[in-house]
Backbone bond lengths (Angstrom), bond angles and torsions (degrees), N, CA, C in turn:
res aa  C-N    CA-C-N  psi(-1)  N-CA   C-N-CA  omega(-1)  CA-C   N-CA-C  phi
1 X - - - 1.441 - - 1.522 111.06 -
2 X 1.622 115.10 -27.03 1.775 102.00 177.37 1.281 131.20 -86.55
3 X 1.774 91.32 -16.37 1.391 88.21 -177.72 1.405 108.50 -122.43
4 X 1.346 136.69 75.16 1.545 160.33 152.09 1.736 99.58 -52.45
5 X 1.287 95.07 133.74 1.589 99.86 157.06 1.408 95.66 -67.95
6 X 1.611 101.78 160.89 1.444 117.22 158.18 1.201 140.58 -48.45
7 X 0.853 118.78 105.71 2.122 109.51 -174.70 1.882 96.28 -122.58
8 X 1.912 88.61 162.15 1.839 99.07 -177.43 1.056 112.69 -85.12
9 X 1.406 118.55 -7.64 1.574 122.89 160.42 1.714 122.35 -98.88
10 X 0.987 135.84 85.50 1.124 131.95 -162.33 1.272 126.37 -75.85
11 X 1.251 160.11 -166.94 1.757 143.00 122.55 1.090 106.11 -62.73
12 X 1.396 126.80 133.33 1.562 120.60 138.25 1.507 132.42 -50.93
13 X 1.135 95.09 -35.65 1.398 85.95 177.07 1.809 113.52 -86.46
14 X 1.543 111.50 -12.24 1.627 103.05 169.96 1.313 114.98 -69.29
15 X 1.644 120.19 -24.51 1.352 129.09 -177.69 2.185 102.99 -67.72
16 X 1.337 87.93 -60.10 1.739 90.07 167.99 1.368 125.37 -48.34
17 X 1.349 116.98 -26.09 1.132 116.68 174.84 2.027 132.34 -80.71
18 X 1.568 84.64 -41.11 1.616 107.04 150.97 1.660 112.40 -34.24
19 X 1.748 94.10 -63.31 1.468 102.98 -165.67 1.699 102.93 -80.92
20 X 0.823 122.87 -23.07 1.831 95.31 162.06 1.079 127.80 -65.73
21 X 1.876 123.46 -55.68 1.219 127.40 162.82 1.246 126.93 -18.18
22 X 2.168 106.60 -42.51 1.647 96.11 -143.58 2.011 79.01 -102.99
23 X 1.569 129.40 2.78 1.373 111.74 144.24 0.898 139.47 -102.34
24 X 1.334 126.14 61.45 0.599 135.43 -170.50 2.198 96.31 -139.86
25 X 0.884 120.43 -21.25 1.203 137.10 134.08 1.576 113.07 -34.80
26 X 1.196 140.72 -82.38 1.308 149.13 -161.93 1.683 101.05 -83.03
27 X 1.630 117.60 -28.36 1.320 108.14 -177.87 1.671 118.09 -56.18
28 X 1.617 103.99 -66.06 1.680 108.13 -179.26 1.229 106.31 -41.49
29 X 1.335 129.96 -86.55 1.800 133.56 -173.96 1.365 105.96 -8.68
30 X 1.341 102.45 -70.93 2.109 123.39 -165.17 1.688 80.20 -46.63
31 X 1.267 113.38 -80.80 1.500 113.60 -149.29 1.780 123.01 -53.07
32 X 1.807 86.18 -51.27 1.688 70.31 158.81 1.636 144.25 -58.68
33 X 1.197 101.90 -30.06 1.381 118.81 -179.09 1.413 122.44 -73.12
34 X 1.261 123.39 -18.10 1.382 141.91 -178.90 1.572 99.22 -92.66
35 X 1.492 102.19 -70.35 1.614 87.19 160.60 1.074 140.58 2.67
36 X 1.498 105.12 -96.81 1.214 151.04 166.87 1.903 95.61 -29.45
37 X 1.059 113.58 -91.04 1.572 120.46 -178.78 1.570 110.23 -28.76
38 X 1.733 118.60 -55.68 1.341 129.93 -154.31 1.470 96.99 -87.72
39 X 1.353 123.47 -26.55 1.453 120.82 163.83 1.429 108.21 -49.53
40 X 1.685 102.74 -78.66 1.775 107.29 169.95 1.310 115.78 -24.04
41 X 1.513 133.22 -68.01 1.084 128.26 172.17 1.569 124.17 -17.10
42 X 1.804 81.92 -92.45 1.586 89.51 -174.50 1.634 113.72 -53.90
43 X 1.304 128.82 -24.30 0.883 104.59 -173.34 1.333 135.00 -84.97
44 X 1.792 98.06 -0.75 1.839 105.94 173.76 1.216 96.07 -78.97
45 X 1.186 127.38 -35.21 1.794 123.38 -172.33 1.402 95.49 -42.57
46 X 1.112 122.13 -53.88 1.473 122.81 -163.12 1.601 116.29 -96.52
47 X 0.920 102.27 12.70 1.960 117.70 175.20 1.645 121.37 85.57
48 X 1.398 121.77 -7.17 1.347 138.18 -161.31 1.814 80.98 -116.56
49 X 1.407 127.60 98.02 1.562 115.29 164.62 1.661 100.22 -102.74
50 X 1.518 115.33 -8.01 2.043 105.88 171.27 1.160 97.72 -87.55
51 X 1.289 131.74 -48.99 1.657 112.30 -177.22 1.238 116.37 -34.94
52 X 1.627 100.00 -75.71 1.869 107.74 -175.18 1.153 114.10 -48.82
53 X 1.094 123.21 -39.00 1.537 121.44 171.68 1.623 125.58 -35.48
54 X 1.833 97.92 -54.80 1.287 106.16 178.91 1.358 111.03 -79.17
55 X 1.535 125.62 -22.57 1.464 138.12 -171.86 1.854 87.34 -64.06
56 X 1.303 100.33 -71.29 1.758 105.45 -158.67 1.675 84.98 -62.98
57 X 0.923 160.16 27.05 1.471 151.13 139.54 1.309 130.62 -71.24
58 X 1.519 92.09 -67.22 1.617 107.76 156.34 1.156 133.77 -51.81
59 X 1.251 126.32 -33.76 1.628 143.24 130.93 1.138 141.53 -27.42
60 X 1.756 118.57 -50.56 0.987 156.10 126.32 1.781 109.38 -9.61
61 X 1.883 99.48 -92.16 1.568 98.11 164.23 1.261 127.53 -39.55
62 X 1.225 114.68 -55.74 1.886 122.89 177.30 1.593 118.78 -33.72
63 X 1.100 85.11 -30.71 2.150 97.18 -162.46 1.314 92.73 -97.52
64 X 1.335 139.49 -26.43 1.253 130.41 -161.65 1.760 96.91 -106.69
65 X 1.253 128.83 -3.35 1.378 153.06 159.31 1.876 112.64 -73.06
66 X 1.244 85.63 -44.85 1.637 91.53 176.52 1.285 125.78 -76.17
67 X 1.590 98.04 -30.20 1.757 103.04 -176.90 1.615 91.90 -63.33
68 X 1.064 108.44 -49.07 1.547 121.88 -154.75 1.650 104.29 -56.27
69 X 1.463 93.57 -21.98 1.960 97.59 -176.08 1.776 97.09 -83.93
70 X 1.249 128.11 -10.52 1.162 115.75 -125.34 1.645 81.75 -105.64
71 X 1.354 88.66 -57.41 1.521 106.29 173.54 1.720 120.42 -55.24
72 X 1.257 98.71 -37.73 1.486 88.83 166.30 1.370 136.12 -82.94
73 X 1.315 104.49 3.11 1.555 122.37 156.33 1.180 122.93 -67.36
74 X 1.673 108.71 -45.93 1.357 121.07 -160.19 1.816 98.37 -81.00
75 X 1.106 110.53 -31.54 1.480 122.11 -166.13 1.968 101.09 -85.81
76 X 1.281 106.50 -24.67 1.611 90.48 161.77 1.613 121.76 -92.49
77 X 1.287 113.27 -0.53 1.366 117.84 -175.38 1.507 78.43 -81.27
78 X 0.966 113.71 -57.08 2.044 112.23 -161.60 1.576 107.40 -50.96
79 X 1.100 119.01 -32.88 1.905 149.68 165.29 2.115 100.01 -39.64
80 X 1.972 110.01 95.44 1.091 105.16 163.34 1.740 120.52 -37.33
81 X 1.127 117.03 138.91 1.888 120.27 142.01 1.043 112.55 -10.44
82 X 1.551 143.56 158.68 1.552 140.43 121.38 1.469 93.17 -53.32
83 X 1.335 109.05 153.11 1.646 131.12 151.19 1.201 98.57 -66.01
84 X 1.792 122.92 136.16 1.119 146.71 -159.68 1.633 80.61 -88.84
85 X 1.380 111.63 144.40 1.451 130.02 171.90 1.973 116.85 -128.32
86 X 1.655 85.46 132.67 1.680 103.92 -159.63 1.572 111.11 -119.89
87 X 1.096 114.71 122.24 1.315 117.27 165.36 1.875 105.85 117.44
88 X 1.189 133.08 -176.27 1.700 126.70 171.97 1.445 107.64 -78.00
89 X 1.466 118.84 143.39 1.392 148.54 -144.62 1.432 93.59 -108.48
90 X 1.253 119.27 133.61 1.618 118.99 166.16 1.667 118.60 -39.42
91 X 0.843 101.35 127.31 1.623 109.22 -179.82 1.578 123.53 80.53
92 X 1.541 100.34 17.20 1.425 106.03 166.77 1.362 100.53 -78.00
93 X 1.277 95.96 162.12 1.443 118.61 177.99 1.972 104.94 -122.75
94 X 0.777 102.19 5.38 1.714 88.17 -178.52 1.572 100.48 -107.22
95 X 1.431 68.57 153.89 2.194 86.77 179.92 1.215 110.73 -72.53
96 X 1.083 142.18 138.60 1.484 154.47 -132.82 1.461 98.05 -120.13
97 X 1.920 108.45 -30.90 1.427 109.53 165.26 1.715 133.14 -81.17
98 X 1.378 115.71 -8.65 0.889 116.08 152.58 1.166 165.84 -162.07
């Protein structure tokens, strides 16, 4: 499914799928880094600027952990069914009669 030649009719939803993957790229960076900064921040306001630092880090990671959950939710909902399977399975051993 990702790697289709090009066609003028596309899926929408293969295009959506592209586009989650590829933010997920820009998500971690942004988040840690904002973190990271807004920790520093707030935390000189308040006299501790290594705490917050490491606080808005860990924070930082967390959120960029979450997208990553978030999206992989969204990306197995997009994920066909198995085809329902009928009858005894290779390598059963039970009698089918009874």
């Amino acid at each position: 499914m990702l790697f289709r030649p090009k066609s003028k009719d596309a899926n929408p939803q293969e295009r959506a799928l592209w586009g989650e993957l590829m933010s997920l790229g820009m998500v971690f960076p942004i988040a840690i880094v904002l973190g990271y900064f807004l920790g520093r921040w707030i935390g000189g306001l308040m006299g501790h600027p290594k705490l917050g630092q490491y606080l808005g880090l860990a924070l930082g990671i967390a959120t960029g952990f979450w997208e990553l959950y978030k999206v992989t939710l969204r990306l197995d909902r997009m994920d066909p069914p198995p085809p329902p399977t009928h009858g005894p399975q290779e390598g059963d051993d039970r009698d089918p009669e009874a």
